[in-house]
Backbone as CSV, one residue per row, in Angstrom:
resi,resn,N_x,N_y,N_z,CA_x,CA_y,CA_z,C_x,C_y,C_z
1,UNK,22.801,19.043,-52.355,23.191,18.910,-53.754,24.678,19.255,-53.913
2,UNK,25.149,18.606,-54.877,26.648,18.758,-55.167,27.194,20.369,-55.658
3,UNK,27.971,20.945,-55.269,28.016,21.813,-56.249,29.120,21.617,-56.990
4,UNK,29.151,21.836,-58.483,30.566,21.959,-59.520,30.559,23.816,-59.454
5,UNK,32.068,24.287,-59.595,32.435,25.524,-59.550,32.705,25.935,-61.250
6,UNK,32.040,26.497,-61.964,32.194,27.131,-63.544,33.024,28.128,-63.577
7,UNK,34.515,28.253,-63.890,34.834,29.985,-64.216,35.404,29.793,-66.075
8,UNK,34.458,30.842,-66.299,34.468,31.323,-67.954,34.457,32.519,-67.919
9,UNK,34.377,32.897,-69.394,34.670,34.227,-69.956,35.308,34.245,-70.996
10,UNK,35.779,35.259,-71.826,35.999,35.099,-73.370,37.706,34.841,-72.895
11,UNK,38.526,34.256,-74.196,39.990,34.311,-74.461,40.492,34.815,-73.602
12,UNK,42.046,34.703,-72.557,42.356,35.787,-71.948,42.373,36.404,-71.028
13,UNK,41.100,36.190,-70.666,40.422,36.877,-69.409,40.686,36.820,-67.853
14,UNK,41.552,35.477,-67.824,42.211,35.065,-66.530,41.835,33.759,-65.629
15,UNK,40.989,33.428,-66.962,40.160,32.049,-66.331,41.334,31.111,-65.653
16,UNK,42.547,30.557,-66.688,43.002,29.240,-65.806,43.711,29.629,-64.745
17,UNK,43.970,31.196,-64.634,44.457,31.610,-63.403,43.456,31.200,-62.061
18,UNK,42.560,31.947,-62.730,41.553,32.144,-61.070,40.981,30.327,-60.851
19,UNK,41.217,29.672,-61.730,40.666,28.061,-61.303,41.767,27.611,-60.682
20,UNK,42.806,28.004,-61.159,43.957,27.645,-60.344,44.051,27.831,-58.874
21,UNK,43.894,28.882,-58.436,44.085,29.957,-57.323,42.411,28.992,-56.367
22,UNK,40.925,28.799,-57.230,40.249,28.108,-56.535,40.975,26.910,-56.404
23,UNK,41.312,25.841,-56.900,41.551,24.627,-56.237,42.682,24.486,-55.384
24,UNK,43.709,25.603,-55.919,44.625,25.372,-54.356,43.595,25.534,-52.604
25,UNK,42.666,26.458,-52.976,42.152,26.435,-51.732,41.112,25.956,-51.597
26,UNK,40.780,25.503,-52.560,39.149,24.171,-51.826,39.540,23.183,-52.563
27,UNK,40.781,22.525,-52.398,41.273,21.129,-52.563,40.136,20.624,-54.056
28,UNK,40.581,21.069,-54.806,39.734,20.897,-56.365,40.800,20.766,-57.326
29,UNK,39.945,20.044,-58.609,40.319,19.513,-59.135,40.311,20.524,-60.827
30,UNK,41.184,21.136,-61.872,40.365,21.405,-62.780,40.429,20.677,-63.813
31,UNK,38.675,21.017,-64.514,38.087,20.191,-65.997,38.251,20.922,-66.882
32,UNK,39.013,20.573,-67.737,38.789,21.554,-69.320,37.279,21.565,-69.438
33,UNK,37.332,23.084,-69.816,36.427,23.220,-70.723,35.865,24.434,-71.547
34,UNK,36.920,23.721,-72.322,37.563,24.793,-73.371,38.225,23.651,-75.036
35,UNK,37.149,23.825,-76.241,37.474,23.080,-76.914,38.737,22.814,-77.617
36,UNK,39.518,23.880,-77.832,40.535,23.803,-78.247,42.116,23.293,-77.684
37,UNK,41.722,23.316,-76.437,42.420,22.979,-75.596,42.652,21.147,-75.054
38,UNK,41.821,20.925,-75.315,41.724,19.142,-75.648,42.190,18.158,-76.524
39,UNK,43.032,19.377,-77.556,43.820,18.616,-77.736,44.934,18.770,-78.516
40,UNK,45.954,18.243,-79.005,47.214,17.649,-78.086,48.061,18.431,-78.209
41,UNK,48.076,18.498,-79.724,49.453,19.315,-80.682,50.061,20.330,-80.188
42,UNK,48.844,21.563,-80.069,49.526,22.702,-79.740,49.050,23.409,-78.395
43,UNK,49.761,22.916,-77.413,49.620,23.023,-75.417,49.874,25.075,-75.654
44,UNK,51.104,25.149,-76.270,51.459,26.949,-76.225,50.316,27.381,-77.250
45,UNK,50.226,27.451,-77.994,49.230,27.882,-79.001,47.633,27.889,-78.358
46,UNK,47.165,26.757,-78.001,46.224,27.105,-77.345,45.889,27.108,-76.274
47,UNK,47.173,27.863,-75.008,47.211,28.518,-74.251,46.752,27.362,-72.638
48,UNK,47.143,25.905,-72.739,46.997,25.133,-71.964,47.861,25.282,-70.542
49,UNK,47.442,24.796,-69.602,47.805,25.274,-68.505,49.483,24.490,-68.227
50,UNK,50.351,25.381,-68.201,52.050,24.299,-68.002,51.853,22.988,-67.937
51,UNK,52.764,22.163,-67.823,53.617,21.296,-67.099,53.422,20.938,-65.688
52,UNK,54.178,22.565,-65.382,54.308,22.578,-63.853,53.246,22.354,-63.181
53,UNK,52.390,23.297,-64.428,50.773,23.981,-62.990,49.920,22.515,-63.393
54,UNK,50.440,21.209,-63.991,49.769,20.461,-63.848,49.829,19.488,-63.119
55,UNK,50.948,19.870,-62.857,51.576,18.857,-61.932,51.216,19.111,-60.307
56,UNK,51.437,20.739,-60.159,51.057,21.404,-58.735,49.378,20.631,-58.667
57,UNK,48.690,21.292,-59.461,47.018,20.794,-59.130,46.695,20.450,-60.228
58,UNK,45.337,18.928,-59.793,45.250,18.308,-60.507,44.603,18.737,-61.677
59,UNK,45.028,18.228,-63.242,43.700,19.045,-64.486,43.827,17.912,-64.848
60,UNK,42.363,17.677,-65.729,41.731,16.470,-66.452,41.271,17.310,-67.670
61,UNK,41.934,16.214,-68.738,40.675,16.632,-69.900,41.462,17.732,-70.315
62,UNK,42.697,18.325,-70.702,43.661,19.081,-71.352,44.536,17.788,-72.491
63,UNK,44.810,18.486,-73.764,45.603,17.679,-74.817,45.578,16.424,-74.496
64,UNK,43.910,15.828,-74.565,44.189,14.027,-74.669,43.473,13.785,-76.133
65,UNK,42.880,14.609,-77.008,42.955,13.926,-78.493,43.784,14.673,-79.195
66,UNK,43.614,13.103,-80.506,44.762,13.780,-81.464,43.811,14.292,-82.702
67,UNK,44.412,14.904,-83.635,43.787,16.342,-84.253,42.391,15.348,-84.949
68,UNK,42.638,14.394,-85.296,41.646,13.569,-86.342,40.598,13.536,-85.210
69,UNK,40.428,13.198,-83.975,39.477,12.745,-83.317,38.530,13.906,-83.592
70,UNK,37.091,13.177,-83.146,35.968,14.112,-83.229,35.514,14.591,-81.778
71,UNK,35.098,15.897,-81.517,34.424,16.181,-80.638,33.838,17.336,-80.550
72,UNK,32.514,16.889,-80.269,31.266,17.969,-80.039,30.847,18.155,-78.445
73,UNK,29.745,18.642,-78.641,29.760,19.727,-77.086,28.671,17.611,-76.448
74,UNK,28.153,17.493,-77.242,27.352,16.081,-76.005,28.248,15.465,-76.056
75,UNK,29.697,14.406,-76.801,30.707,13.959,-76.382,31.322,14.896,-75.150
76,UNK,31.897,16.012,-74.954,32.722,16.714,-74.059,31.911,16.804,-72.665
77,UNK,30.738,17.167,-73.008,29.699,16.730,-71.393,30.021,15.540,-70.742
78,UNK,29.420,14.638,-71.653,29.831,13.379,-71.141,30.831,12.919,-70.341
79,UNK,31.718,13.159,-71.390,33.633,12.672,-70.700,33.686,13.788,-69.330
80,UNK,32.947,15.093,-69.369,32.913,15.707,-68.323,32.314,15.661,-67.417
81,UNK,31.089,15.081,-67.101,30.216,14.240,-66.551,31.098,13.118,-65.512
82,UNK,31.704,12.372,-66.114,32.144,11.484,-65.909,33.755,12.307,-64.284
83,UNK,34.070,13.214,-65.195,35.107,13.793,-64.837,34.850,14.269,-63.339
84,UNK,33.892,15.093,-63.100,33.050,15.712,-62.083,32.811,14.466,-61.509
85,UNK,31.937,13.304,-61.508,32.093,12.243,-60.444,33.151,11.538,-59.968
86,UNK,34.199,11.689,-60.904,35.743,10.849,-60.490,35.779,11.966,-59.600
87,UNK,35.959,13.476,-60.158,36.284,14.188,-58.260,35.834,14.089,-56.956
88,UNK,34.384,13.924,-57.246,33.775,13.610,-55.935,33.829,12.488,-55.790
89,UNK,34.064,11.658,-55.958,34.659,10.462,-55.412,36.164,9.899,-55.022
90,UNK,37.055,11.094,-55.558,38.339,11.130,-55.004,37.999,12.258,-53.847
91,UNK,37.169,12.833,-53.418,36.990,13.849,-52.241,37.650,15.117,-52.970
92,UNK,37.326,15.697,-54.535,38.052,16.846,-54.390,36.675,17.505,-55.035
93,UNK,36.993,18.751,-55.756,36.060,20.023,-55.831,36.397,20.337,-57.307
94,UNK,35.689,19.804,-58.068,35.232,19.528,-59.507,35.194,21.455,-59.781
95,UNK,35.934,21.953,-60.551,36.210,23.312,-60.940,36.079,23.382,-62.617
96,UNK,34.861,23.510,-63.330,35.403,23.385,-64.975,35.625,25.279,-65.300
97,UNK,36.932,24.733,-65.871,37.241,26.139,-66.576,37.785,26.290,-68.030
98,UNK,36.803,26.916,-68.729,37.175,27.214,-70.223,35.868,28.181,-71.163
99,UNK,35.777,28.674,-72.050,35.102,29.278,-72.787,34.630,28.857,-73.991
100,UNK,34.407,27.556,-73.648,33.779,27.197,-75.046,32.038,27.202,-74.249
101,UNK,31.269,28.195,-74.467,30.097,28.301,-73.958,29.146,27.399,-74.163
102,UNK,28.898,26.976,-75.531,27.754,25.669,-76.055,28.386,24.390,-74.796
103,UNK,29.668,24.137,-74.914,29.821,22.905,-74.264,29.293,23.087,-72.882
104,UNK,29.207,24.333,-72.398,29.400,24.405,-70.505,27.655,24.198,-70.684
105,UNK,27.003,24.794,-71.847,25.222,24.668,-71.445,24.645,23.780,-71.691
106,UNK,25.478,22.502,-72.410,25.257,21.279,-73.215,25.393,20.225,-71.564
107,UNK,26.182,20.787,-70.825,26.663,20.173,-69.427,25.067,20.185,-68.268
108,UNK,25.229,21.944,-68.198,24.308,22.134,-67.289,23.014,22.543,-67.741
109,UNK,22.547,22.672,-69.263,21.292,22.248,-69.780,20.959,20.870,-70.385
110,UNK,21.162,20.203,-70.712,21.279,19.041,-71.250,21.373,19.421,-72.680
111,UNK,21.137,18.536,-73.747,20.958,18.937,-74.999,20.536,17.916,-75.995
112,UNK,19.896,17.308,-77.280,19.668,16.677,-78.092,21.182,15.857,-78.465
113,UNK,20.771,14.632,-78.163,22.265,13.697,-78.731,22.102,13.133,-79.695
114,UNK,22.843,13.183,-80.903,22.494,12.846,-82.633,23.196,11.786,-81.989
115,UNK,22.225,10.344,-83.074,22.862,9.173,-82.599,24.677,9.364,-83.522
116,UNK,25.519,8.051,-83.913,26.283,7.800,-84.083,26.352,7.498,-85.351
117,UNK,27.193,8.089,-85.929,27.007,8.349,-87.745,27.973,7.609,-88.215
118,UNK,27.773,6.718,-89.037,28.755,6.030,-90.142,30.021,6.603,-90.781
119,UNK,31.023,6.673,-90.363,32.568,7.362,-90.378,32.944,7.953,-92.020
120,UNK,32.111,6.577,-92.494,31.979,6.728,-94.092,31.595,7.879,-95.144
121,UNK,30.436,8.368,-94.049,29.306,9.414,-94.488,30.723,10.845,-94.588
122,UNK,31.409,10.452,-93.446,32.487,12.327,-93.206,33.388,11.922,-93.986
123,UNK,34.213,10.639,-94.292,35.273,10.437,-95.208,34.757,11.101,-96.518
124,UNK,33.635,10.515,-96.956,32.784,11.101,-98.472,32.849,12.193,-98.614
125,UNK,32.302,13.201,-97.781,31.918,14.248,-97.517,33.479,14.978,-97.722
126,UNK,34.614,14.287,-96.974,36.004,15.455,-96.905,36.082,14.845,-98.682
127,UNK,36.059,13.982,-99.410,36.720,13.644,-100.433,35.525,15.042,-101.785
128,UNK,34.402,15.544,-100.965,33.872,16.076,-101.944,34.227,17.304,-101.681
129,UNK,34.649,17.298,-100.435,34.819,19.063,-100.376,36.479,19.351,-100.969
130,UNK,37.315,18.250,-101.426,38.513,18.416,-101.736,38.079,18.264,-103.220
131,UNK,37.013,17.977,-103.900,36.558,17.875,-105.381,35.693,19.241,-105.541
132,UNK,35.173,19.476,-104.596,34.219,20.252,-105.268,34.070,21.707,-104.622
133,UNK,34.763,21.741,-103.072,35.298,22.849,-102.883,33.724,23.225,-101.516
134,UNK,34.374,24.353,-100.855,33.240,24.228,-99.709,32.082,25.039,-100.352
135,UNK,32.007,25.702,-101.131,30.787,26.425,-101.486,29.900,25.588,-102.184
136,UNK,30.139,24.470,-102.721,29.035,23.770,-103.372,28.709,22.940,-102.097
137,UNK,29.240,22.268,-101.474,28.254,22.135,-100.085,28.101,22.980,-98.919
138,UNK,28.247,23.907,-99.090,27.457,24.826,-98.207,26.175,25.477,-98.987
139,UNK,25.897,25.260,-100.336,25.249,25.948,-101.050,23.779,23.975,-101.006
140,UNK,24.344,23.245,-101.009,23.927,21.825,-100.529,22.784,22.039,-98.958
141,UNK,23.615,22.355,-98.104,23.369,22.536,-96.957,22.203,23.385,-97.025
142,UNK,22.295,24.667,-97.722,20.913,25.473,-97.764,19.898,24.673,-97.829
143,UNK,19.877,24.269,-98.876,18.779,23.408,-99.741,17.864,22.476,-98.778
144,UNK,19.057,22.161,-98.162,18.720,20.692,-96.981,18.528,21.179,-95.409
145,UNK,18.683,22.234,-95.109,18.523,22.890,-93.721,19.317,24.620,-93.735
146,UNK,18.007,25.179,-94.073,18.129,26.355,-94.746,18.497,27.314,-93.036
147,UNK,17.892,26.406,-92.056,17.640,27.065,-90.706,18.785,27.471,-90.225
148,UNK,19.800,25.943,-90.427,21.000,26.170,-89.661,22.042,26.630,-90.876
149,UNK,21.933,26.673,-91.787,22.658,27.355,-93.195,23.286,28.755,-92.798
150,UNK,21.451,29.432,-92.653,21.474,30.689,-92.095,21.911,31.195,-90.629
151,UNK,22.739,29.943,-89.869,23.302,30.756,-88.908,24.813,30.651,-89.466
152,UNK,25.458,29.753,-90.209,26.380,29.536,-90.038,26.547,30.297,-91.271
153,UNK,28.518,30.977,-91.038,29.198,31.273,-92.336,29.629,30.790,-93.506
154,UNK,29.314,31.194,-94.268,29.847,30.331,-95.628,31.146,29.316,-95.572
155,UNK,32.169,30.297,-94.872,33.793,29.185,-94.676,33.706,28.877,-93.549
156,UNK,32.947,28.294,-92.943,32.961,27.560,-91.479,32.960,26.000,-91.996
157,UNK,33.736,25.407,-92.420,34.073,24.117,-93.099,33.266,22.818,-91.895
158,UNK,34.033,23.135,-90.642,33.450,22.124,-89.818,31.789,21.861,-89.519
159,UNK,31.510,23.089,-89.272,29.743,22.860,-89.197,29.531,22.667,-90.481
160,UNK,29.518,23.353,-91.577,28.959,22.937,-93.056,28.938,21.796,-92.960
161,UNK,29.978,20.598,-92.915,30.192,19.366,-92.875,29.391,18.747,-92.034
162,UNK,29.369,19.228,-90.650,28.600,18.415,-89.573,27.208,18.604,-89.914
163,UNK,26.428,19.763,-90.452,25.309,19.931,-91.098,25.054,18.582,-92.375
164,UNK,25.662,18.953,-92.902,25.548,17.807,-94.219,25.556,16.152,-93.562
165,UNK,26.706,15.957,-92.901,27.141,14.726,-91.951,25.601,14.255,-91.401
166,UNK,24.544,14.919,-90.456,23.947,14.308,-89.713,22.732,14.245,-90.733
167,UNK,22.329,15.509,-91.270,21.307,14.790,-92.717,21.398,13.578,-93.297
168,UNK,22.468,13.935,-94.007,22.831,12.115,-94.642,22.618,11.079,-93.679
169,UNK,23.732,11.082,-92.337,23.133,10.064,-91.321,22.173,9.441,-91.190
170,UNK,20.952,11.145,-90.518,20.030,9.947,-89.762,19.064,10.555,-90.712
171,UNK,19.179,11.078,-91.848,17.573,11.530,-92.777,17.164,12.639,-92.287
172,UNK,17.611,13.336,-91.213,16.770,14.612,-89.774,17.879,15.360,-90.058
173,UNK,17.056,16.769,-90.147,17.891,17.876,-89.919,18.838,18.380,-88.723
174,UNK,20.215,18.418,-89.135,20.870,19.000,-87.090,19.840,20.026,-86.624
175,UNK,19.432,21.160,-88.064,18.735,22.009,-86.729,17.414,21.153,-85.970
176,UNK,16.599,20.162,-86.923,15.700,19.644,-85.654,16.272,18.877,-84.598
177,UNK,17.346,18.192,-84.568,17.997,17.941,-83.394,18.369,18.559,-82.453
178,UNK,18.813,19.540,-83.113,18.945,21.004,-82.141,18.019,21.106,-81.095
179,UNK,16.461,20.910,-81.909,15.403,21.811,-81.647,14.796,20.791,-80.920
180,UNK,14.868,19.487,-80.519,14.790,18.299,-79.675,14.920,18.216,-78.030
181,UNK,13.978,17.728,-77.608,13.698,17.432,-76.159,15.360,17.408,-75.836
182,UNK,15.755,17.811,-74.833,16.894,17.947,-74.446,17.144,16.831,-73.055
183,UNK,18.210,16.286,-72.899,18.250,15.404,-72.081,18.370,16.052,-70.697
184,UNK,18.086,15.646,-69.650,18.142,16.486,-68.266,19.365,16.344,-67.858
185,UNK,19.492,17.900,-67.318,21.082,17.847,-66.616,21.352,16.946,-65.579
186,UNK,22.512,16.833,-65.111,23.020,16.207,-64.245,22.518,16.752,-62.898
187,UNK,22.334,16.251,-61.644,22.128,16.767,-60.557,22.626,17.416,-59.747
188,UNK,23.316,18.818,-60.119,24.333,19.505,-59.683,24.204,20.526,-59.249
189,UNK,24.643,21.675,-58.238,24.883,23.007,-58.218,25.771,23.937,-58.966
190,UNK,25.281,24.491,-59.811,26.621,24.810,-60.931,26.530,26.389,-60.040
191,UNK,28.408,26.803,-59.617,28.455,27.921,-59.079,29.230,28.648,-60.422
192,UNK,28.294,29.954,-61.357,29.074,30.390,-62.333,30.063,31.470,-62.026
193,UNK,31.382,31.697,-62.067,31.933,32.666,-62.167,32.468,33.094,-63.395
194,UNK,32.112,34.204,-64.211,32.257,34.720,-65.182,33.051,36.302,-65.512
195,UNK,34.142,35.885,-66.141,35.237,37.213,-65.872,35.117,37.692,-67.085
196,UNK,34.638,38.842,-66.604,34.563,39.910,-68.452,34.963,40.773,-68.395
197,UNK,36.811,41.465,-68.409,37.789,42.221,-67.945,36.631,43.885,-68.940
198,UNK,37.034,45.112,-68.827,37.370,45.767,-69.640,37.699,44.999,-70.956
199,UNK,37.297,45.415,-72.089,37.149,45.395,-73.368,39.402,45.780,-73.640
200,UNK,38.968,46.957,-73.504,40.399,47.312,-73.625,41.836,46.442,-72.784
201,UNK,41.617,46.284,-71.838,42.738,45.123,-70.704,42.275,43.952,-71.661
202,UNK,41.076,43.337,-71.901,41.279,42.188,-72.642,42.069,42.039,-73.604
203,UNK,41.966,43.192,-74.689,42.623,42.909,-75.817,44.700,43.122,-75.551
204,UNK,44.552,43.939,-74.946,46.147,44.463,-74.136,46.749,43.089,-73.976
205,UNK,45.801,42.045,-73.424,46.144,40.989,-72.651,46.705,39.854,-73.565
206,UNK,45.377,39.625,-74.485,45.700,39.390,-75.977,47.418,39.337,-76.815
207,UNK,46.980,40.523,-76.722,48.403,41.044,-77.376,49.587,40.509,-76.966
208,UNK,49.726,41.011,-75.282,50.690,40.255,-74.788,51.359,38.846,-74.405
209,UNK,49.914,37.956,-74.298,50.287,36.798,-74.835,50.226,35.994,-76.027
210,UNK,50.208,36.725,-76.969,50.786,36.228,-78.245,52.025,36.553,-78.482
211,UNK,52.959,37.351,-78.105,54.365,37.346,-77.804,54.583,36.722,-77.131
212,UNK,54.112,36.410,-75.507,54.826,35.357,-74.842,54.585,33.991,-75.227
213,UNK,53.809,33.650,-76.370,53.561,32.689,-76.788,54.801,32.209,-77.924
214,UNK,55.506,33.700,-78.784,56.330,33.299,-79.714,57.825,33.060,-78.923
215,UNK,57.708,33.805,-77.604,59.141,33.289,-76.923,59.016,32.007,-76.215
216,UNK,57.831,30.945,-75.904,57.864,30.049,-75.185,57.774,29.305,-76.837
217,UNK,57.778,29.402,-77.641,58.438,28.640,-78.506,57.296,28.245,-79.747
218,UNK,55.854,28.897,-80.411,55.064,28.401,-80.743,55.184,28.019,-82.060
219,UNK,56.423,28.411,-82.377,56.627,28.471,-83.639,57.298,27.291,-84.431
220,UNK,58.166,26.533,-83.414,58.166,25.137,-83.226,57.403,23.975,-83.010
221,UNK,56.627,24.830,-82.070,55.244,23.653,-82.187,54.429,23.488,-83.489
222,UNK,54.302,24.611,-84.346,53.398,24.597,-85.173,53.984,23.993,-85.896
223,UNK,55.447,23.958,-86.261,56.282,23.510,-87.528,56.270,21.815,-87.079
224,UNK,55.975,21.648,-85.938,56.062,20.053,-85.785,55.095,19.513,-85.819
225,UNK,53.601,20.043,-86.331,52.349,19.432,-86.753,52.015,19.721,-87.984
226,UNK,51.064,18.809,-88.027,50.083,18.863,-89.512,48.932,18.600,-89.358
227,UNK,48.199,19.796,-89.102,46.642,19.138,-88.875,45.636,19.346,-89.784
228,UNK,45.031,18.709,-90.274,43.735,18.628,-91.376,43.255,19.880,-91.329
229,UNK,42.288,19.964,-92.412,41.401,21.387,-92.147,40.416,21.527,-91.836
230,UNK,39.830,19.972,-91.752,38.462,19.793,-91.450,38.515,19.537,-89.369
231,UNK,39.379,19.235,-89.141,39.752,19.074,-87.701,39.575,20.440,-87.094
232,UNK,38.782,20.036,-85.777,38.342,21.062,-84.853,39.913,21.653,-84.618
233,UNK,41.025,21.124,-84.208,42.384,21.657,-83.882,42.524,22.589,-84.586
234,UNK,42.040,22.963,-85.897,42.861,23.308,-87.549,42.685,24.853,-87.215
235,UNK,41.314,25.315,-86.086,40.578,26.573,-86.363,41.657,27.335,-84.788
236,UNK,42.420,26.230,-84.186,43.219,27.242,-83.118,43.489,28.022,-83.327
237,UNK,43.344,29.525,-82.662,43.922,30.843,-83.055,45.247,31.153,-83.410
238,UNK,45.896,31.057,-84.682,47.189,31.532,-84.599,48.248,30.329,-85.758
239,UNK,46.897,29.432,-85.640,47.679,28.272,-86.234,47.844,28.137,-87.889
240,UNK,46.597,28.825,-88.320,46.973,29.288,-90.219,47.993,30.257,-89.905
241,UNK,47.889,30.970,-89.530,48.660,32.453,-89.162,50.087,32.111,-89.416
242,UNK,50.793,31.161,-88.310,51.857,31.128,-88.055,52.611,30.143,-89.012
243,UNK,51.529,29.280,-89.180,51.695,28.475,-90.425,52.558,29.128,-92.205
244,UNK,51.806,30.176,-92.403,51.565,30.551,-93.466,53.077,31.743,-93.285
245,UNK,53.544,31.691,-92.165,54.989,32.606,-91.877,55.989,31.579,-92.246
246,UNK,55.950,29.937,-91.595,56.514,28.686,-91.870,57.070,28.740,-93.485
247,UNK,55.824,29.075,-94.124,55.949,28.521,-95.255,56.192,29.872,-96.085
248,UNK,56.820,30.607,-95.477,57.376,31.510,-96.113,56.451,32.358,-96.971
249,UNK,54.977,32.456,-96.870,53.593,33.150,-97.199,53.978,34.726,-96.667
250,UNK,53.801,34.749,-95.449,53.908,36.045,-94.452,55.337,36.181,-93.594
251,UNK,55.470,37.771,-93.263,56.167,37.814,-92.213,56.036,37.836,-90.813
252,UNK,57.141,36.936,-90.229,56.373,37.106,-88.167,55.566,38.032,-88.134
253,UNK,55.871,39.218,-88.219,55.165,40.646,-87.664,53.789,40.374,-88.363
254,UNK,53.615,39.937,-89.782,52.625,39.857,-90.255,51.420,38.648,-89.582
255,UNK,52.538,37.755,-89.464,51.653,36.343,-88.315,51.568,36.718,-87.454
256,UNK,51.748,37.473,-86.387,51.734,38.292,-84.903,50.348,38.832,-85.255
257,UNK,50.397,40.035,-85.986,49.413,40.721,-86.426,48.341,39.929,-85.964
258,UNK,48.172,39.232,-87.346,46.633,38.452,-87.662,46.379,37.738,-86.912
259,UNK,47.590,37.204,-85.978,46.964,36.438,-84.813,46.262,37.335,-83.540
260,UNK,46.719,38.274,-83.581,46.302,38.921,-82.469,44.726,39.370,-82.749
261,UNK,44.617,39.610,-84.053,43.842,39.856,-84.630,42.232,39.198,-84.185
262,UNK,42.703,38.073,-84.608,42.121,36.951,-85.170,41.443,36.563,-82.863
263,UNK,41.856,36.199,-82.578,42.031,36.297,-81.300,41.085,37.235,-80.531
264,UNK,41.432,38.241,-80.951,40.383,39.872,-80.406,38.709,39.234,-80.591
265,UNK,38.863,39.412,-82.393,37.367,38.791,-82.631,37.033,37.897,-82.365
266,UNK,37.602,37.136,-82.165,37.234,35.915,-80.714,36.350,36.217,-79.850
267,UNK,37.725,36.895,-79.189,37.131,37.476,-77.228,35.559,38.096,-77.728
268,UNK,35.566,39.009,-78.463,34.652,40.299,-78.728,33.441,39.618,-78.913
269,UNK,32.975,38.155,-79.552,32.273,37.032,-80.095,31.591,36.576,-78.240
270,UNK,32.800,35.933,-77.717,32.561,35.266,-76.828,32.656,36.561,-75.519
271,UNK,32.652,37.677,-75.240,32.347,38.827,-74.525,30.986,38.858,-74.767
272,UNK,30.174,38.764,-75.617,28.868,39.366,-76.519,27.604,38.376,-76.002
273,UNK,29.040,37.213,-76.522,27.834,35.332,-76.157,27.502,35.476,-74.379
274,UNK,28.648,35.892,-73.730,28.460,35.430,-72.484,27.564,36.709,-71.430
275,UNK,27.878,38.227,-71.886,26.820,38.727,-71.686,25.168,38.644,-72.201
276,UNK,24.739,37.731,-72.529,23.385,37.438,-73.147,23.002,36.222,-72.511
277,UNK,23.693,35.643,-71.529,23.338,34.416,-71.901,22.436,34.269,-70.221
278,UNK,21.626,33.591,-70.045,20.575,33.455,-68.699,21.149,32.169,-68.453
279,UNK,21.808,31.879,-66.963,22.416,30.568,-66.848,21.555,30.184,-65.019
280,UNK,22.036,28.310,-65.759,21.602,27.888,-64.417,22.229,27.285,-63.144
């Protein structure tokens, strides 16, 4: 059996290092997989692997959409799916590294694929939440799938939407899709390596690269985009933050802050997810 090499762990933690460090020495290849990182705008902001280091070894699947595109964890399998056989068929050693956890179990568990929804249904949907504001459809959403209501937060704009989105669609609740025969994984050896520093070095780590993030220039990057709010891009760590310094809202120190902030409860989220989780 094939094996693909997994290294995750929350924000920080040293993942694109140590995938790095594997494919120099078992001639591998790395796969994003890490949602925020897919795409395009902001490479410093959400912490994408150089230039250089992409050039040294090969990565697939880093900043190729633009902020409007859609993507969920059975699209990102897929294209990753796909990704993992282009390596083994170029003779290299398929390495996915990133922390977006749903996508890596959506890979190596399979998962329920909502068919393909009418573009129309999410245009409607953004024109009501700019009329009517997110609490009247999230308060919608109860009504209509009280299951998945109750996992999600009130200002989580994107799922509210994608909740509402696949009702309307296909008439079926996301959570019974959720809750749906799952498609079988791919035929693989998944080897997991999972880095969960100290609590304290994580956040240290944190810290410190959100400064080296404002001297490699992020603050330019941000000022040279505009991304929706309903766009998966919109929720990058740092990007209201730094935004809202732009526009003369806050001060750096104050955007530093909340980014670092903002970031921590991240890791602390995805520290929590990845100790719990039984993998295969």
């Amino acid at each position: 059996m094939k094996t693909v090499h997994i290294i995750t762990g929350p924000t920080a933690s040293g993942k694109s290092a140590r995938a790095y460090a594997l494919a120099e020495s078992h001639h591998g290849v790395v796969i994003n997989a890490d949602a925020m990182q897919c795409y395009a705008p902001l490479p410093i902001l959400s912490a994408q692997p150089t230039v250089d280091e992409q050039k040294e070894i090969p990565h697939r699947m880093y900043g190729f959409l633009n902020p409007l595109e859609k993507l969920n964890a059975a699209r990102w399998a897929e294209l990753a799916r796909a990704e993992i056989e282009n390596a083994f068929a170029d003779g290299l050693q398929p390495i996915l590294c990133g922390g977006t956890g749903l996508y890596l179990k959506a890979l190596t568990e399979g998962m329920a694929v909502v068919p393909d929804i009418d573009p129309s249904v999410r245009m409607n949907l953004q024109t009501r939440l700019t009329a009517e504001g997110l609490p009247a459809l999230y308060a919608e959403l109860q009504k209509i799938d009280a299951e998945l209501a109750a996992r999600l937060k009130p200002n989580d704009t994107q799922r509210i939407l994608r909740g509402l989105e696949v009702f309307i669609g296909t008439n079926r609740k996301l959570s019974e899709w959720q809750q749906a025969e799952h498609l079988c994984p791919p035929e693989y050896e998944f080897k997991w390596e999972i880095i969960l520093p100290e609590r304290e070095v994580l956040y240290d780590k944190i810290n410190h690269r959100t400064h080296a993030m404002i001297a490699g220039g992020v603050l330019d990057e941000v000022r040279g985009v505009e991304i929706p709010e309903a766009s998966t891009a919109w929720k990058t760590h740092g990007y209201r933050e730094f935004r809202s310094h732009l526009r003369g809202e806050i001060s750096l120190d104050e955007a530093i802050t909340q980014t670092q902030q903002v970031t921590r409860n991240y890791a602390k989220r995805q520290f929590t997810w990845w100790r719990n989780q039984s993998l295969r």
